[in-house]
GUTIDREN-299898 format. One record per atom (N, C-alpha, C): x, y, z; atom name. Coordinates in nm, 2 decimals, padded with zeros to 4 digits. Layout:
REM GUTIDREN-299898
xx/yy/zz/name
X/Y/Z/CA
...
This chain:
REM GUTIDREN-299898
xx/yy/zz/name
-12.24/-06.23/03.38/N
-12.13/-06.20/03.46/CA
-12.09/-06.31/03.55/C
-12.01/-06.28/03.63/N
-11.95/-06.40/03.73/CA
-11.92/-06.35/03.85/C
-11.98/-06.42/03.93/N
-11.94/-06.40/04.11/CA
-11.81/-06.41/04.14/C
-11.72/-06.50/04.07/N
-11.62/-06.52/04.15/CA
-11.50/-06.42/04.10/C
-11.53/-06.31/04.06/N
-11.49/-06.17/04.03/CA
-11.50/-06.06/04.21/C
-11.60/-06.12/04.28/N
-11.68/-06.10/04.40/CA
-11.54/-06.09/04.47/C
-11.48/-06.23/04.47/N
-11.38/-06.21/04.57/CA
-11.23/-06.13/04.55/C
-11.26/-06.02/04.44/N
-11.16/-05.89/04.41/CA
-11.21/-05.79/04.49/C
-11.35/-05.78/04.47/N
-11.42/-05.67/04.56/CA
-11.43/-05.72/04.68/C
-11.43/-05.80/04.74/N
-11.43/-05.84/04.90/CA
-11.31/-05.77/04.93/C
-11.19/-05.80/04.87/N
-11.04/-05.74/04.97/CA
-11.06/-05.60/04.92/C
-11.15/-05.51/04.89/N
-11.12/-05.35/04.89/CA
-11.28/-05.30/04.90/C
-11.34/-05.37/04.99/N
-11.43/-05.33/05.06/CA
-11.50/-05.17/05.02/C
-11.39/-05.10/05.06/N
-11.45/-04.99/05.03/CA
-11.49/-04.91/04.87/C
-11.49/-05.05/04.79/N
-11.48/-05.02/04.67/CA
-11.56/-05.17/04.61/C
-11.63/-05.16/04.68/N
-11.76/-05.32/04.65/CA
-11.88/-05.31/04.64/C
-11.94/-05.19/04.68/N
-12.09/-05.12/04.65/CA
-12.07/-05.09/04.48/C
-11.96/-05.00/04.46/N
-11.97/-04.96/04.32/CA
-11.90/-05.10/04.17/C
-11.81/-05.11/04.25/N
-11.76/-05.25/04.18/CA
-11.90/-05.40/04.18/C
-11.99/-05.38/04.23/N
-12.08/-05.47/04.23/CA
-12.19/-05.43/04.11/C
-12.21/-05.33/04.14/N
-12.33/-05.24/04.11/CA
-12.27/-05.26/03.93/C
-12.15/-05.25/03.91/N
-12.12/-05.23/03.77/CA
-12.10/-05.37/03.70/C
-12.03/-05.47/03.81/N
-12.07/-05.63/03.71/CA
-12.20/-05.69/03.75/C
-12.28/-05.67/03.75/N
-12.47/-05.66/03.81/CA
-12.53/-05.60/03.72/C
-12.45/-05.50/03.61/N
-12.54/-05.40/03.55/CA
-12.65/-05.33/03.62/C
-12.61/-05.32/03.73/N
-12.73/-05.28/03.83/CA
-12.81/-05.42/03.92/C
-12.82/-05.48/03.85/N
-12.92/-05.56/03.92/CA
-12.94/-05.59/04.00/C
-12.83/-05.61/04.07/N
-12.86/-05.69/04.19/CA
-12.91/-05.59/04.31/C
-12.91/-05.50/04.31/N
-12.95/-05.35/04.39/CA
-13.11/-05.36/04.34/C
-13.14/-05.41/04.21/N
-13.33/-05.40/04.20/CA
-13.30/-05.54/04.25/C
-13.24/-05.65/04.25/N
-13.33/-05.76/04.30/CA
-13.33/-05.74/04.45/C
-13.27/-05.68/04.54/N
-13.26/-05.69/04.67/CA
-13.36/-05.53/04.71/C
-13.42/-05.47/04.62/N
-13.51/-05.41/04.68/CA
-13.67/-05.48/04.65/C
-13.64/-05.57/04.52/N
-13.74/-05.67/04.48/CA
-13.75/-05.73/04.62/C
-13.69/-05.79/04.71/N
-13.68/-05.92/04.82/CA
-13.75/-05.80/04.93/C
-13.72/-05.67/04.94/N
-13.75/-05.65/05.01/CA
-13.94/-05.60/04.99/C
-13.97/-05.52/04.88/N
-14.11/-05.50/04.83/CA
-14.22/-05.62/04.85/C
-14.12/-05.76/04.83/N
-14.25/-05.81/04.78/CA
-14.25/-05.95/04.91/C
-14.13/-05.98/04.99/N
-14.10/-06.05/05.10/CA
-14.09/-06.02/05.23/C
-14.06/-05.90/05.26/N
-14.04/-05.84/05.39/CA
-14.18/-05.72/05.47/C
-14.24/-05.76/05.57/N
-14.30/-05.66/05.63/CA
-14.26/-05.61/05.73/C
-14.30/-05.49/05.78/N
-14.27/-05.41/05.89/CA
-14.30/-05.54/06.00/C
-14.17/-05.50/06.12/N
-14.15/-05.55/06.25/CA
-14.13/-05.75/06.19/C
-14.14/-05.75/06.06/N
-14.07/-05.91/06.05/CA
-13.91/-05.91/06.15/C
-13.90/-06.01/06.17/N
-13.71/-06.06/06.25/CA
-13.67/-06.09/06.11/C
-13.56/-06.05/06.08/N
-13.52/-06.11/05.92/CA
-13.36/-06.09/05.96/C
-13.28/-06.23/05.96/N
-13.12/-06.26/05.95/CA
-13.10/-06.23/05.80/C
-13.00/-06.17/05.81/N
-12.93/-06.18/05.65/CA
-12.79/-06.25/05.68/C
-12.80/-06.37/05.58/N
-12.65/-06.41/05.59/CA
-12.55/-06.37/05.47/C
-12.45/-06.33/05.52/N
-12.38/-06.26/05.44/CA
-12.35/-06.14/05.41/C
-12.39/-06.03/05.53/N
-12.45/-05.93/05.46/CA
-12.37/-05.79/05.40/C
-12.26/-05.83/05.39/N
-12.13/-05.71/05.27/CA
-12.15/-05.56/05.37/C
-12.17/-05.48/05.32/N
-12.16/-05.32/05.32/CA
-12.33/-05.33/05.34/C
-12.38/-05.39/05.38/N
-12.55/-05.39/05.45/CA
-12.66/-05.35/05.39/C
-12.62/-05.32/05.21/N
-12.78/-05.28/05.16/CA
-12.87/-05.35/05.18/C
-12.89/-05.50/05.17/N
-13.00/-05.54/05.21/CA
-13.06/-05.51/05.32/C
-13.00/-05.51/05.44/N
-13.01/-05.51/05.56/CA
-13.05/-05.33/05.59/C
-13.01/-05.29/05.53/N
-13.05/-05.13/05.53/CA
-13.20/-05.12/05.51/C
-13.19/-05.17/05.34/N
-13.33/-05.17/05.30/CA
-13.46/-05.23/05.40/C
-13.43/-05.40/05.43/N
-13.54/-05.44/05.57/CA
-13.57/-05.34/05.67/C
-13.45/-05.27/05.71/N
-13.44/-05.21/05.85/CA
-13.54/-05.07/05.82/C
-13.56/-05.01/05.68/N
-13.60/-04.85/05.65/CA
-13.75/-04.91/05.64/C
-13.80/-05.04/05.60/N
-13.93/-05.08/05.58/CA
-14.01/-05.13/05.72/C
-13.91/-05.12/05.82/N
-13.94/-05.16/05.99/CA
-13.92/-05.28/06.03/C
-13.85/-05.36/05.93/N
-13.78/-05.52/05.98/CA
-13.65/-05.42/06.13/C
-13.73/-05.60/06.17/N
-13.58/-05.61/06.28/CA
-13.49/-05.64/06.23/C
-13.35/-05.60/06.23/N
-13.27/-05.71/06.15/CA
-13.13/-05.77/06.22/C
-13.09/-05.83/06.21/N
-12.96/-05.91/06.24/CA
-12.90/-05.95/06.12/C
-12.77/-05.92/06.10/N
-12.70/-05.90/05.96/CA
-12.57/-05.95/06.02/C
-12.56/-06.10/05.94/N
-12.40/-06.14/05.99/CA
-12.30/-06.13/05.87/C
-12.20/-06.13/05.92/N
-12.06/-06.13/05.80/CA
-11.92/-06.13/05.86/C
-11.84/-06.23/05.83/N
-11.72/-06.27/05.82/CA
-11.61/-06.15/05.85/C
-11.64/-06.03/05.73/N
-11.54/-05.93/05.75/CA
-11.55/-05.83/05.82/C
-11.45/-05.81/05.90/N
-11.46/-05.69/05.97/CA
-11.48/-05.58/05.91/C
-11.43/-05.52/05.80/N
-11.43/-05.43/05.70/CA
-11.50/-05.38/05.65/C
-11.59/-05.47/05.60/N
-11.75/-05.48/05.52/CA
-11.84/-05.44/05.66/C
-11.85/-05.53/05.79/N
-11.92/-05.51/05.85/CA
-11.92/-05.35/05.92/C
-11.80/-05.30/05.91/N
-11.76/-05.14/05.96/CA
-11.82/-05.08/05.85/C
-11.79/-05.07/05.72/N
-11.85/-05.01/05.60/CA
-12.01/-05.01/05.67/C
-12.13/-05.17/05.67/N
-12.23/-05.14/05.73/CA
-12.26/-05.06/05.85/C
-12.19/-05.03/05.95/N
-12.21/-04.97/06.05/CA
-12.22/-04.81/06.03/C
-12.16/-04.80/05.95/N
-12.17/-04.61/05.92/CA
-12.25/-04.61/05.83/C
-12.30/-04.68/05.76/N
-12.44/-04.69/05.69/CA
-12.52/-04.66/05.70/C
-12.56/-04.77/05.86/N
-12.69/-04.81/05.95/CA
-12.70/-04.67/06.05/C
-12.59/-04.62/06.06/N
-12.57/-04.49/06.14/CA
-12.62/-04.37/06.08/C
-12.56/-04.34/05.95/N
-12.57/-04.22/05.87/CA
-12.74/-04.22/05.80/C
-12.79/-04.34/05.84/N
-12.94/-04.36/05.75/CA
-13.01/-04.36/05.92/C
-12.97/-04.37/06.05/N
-13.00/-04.34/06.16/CA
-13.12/-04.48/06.17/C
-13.05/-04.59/06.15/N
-13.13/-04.70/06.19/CA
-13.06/-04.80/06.26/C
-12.98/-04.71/06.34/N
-12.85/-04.88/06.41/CA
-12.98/-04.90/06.54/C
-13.06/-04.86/06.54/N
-13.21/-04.89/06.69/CA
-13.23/-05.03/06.61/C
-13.24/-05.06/06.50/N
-13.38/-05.17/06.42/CA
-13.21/-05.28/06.38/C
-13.10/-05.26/06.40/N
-13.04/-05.37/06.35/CA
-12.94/-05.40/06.44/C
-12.85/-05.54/06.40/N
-12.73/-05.58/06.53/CA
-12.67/-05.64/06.40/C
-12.56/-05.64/06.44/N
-12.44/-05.68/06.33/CA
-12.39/-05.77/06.36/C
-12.32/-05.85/06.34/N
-12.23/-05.96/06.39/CA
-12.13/-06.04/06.34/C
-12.03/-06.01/06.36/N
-11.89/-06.05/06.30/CA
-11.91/-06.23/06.31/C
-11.95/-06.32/06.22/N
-11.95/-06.46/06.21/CA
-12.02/-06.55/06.08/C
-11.99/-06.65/06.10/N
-12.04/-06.73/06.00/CA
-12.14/-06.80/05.98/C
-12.23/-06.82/05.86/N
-12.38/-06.90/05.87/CA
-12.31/-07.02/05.91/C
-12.16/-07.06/05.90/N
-12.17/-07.18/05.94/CA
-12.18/-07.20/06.13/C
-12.20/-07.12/06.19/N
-12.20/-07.09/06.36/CA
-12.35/-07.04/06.41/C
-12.44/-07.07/06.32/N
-12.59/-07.05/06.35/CA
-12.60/-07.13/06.46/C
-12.56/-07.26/06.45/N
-12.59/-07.38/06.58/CA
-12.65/-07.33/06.69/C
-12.50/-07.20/06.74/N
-12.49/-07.20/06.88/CA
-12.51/-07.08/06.88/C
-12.53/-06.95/06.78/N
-12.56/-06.83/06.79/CA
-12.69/-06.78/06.81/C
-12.81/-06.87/06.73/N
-12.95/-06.88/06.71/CA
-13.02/-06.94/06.77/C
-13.13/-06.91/06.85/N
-13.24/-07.00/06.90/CA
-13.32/-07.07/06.83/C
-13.40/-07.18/06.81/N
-13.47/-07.24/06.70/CA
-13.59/-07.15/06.74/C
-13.69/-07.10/06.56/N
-13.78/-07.04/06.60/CA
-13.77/-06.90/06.62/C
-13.67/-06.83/06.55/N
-13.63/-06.71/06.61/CA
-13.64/-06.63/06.50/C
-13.69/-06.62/06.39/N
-13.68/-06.56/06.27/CA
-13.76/-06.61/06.17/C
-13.87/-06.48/06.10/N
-13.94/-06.47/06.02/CA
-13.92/-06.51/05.89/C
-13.81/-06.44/05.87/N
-13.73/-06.43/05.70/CA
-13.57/-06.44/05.76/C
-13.53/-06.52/05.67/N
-13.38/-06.54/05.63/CA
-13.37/-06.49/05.51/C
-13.28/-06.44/05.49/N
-13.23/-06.38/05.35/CA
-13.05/-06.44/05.33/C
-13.03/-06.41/05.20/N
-12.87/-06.46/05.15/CA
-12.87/-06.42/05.04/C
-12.74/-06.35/04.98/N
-12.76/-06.28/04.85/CA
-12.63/-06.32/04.82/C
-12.58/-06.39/04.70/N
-12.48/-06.45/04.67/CA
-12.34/-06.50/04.78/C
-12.40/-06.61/04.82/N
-12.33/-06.63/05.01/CA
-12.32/-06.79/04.93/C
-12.39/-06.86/04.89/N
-12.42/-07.02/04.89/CA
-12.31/-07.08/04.80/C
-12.30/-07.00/04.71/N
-12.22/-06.99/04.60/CA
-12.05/-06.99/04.61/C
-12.11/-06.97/04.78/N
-11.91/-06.97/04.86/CA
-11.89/-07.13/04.92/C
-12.00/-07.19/04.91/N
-11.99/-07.32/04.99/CA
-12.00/-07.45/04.95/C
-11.95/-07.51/05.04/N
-11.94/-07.67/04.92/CA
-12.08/-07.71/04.96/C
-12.10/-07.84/04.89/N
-12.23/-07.89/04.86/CA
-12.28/-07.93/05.04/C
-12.23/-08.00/05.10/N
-12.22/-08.04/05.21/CA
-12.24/-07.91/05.31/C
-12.20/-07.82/05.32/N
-12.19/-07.66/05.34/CA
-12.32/-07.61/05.34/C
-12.36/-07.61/05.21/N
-12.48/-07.57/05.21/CA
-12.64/-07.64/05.27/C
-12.61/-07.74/05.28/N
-12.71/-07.84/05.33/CA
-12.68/-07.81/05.48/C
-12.60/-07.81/05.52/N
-12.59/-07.77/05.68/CA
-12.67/-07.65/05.73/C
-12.62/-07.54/05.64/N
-12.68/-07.42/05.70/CA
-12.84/-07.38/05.62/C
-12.85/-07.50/05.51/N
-12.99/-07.51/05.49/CA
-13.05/-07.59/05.65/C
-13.02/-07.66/05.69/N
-13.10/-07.70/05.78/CA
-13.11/-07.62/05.89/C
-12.97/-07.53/05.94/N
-12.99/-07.44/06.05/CA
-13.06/-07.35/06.01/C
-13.09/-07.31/05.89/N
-13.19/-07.19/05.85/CA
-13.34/-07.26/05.88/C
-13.37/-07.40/05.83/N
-13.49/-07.41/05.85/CA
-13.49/-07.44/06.07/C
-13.43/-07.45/06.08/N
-13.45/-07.45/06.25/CA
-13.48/-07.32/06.33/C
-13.42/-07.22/06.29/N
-13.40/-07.08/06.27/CA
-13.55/-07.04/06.30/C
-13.59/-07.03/06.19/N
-13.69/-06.98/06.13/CA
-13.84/-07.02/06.22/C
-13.92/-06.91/06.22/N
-14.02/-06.96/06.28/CA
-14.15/-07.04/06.17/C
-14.30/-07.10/06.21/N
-14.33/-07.17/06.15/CA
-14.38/-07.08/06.02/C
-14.36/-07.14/05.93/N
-14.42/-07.09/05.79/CA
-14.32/-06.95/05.76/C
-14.24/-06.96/05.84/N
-14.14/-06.85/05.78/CA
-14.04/-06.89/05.60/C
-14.00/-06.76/05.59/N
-13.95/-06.75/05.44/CA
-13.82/-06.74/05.45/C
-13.76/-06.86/05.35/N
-13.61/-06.81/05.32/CA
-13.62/-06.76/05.18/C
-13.49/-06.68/05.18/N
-13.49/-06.58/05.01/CA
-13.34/-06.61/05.05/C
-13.31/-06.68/04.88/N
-13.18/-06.68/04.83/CA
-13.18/-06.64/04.69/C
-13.04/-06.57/04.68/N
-13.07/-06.57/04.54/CA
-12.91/-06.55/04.51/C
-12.90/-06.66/04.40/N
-12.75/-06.69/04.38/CA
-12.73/-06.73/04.25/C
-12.57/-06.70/04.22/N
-12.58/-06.78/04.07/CA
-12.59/-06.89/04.08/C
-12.67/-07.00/03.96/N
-12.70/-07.09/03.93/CA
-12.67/-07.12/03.86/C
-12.61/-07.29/03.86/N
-12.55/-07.37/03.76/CA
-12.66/-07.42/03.66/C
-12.69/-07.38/03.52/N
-12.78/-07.41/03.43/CA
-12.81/-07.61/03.42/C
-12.90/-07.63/03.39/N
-12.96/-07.79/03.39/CA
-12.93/-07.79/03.29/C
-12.94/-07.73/03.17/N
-12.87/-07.79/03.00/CA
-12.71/-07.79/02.99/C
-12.67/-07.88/02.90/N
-12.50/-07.87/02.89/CA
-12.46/-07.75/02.80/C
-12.56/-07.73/02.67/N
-12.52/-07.56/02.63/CA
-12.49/-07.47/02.76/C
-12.55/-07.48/02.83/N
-12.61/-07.36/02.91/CA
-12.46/-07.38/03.02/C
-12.44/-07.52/03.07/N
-12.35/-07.50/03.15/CA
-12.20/-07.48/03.10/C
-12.20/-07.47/02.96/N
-12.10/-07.43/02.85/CA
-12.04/-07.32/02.82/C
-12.20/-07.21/02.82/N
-12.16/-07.08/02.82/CA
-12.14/-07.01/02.92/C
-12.19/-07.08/03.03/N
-12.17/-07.03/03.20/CA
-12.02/-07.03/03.23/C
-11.97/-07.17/03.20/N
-11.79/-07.18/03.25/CA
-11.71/-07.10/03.13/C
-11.76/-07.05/02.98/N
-11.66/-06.99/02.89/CA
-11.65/-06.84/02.97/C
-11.75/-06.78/03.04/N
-11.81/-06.66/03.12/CA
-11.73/-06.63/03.23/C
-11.76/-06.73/03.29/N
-11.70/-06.73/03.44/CA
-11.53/-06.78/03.43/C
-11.47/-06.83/03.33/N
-11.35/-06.86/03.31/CA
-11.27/-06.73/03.37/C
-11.27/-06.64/03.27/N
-11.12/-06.51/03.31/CA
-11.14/-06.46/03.43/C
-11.26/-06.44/03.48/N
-11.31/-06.37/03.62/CA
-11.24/-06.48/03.70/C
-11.29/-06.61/03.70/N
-11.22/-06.71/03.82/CA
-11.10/-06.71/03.81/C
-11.01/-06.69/03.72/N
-10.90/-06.67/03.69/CA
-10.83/-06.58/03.78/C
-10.88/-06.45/03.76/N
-10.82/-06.31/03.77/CA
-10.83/-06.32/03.96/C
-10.97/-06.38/03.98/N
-11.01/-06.34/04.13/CA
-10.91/-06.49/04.15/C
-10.86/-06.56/04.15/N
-10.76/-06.64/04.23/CA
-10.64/-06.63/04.24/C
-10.63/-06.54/04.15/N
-10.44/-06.48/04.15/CA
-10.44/-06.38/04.22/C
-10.55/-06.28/04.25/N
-10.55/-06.22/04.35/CA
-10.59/-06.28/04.47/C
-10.68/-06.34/04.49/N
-10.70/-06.37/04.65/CA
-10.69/-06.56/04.71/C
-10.67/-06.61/04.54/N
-10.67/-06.78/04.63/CA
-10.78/-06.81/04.64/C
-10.89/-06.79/04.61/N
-11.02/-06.82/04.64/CA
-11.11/-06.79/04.54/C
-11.22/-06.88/04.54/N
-11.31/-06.84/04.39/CA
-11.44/-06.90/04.44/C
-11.56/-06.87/04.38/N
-11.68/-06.92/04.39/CA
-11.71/-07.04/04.29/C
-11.86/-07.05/04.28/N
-11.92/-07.18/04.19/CA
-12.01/-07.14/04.19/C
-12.07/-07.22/04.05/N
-12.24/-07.17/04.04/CA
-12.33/-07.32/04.13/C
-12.42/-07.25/04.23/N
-12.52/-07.35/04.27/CA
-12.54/-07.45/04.19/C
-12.53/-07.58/04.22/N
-12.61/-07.68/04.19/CA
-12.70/-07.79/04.26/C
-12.81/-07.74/04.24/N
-12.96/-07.83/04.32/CA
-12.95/-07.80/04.42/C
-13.00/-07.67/04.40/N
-13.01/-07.63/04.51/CA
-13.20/-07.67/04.56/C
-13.26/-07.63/04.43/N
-13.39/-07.68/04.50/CA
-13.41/-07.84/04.55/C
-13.31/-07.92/04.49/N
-13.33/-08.04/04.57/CA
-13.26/-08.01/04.73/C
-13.20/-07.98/04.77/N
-13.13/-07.95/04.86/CA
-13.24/-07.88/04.98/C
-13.30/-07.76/04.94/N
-13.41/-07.66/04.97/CA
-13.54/-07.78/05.03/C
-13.56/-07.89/04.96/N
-13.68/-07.95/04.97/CA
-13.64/-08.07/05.10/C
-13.48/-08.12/05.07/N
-13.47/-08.22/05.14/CA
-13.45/-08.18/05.32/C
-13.42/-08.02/05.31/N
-13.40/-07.98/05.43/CA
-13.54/-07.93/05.53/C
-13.66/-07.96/05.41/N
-13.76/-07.94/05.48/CA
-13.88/-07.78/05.43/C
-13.80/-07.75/05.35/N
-13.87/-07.63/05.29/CA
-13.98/-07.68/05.12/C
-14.05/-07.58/05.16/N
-14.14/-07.59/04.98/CA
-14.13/-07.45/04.92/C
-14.04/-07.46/04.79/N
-14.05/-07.40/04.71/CA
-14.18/-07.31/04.62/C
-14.19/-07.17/04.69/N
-14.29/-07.12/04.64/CA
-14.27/-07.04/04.53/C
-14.18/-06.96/04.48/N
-14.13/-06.87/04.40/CA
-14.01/-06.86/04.32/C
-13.98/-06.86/04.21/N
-13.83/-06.82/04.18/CA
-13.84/-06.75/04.06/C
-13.76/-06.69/04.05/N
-13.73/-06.52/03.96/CA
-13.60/-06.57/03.92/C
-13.58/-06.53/03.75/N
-13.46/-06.53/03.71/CA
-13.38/-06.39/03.68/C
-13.26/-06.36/03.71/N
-13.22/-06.27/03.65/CA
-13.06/-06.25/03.60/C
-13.05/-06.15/03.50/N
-12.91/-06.19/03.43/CA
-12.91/-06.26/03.31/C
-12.99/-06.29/03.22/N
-13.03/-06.39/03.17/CA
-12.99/-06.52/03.19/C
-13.08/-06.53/03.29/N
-13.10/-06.67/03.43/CA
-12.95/-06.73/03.46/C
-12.89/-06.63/03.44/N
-12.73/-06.67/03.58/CA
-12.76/-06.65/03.74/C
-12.87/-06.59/03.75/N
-12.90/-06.54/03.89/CA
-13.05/-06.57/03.90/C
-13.08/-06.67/04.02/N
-13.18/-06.70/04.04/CA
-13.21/-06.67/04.19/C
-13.34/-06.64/04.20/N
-13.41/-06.59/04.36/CA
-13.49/-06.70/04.41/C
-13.48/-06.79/04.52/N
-13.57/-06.92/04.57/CA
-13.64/-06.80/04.70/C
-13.75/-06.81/04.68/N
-13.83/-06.80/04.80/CA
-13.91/-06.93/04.81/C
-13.84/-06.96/04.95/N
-13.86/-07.15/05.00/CA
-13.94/-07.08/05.15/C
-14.04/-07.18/05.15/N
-14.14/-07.18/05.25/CA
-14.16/-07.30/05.40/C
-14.06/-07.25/05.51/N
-14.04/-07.38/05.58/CA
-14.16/-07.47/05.64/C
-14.14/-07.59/05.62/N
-14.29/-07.66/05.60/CA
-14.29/-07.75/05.76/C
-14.37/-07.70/05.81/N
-14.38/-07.76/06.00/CA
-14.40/-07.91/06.00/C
């Protein structure tokens, strides 16, 4: 599949839980309860950046995470709010209409267990991402965990052959609609290492178009 189909379902919000769920074949609903089973414990602080219509942020919050769940749209973040409401957990979460790129001045250093991001990186240029890799490792308390998991640009040239023949008509379709398109990560683990993190885990899924980093910030 292809993310940058993503930014069709951003402008109709109320139609981006089910329109996800169907170019994911599901998946991405087991990998974000995978992030939370096997990374998150009760009373962890855990930011989610990016956080859409708030399943992940639902899921932390029902396991006893604290959560703080930021996002750009007003829309999506209202969709989460009657979520967090109707599942009666708006006590365990705070919302916040803003950008990973405004952690600077939003965050304390030290202030969070787990960071999470669920196809967010994939919106950002290379430069972009190294920035708010480093505000995440500031973020974070010692030995805390970031979980990303994003599409990934393949290391072989087959592989990055059948990715752009894939991703072609989706990038297509989502820029005639909205002007805007995503990219598949690349190096990101070099990126992840230079900002200070060690690489403990990664999970492929999709047949490895979607990949999970659980990076370990290194004091």
């Amino acid at each position: 599949m292809s993310y940058a189909f993503m930014k069709i379902l951003e402008s109709a919000p109320q139609r981006y839980d089910a329109g996800i769920n169907i170019l994911t074949l599901g998946r991405l609903r087991h990998l974000k309860q995978d992030i939370v089973n096997e990374f998150i414990a009760r009373d962890d602080k855990v930011l989610e950046l990016g956080c859409g219509t708030g399943t992940l942020a639902i899921l932390c919050a029902a396991k006893g995470a604290e959560v703080t769940a930021i996002d750009l749209s007003p829309k999506m973040l209202a969709i989460a709010q009657r979520k967090f409401k109707k599942a009666d957990l708006t006590g365990k979460t705070k919302l916040l209409r803003m950008s990973a790129m405004d952690m600077d001045t939003a965050f304390d250093d030290h202030s969070f267990n787990v960071i999470t991001s669920t196809l967010v990186f994939s919106e950002m240029s290379r430069d972009e991402i190294r920035y708010v890799l480093n505000q995440c490792h500031r973020a974070l308390k010692a030995n805390g965990s970031l979980l990303i998991a994003d599409e990934i640009m393949p290391r072989n040239p087959f592989g990055k052959f059948l990715l752009f023949l894939f991703r072609l008509p989706f990038t297509i379709i989502a820029y005639i609609f909205t002007q805007t398109t995503t990219q598949a990560v690349a190096s990101l683990d070099e990126d992840l290492r230079q900002a200070g993190f060690n690489i403990v885990k990664t999970r492929s899924y999709l047949l490895g178009t979607m990949r999970l980093f659980q990076a370990k910030k290194v004091t």
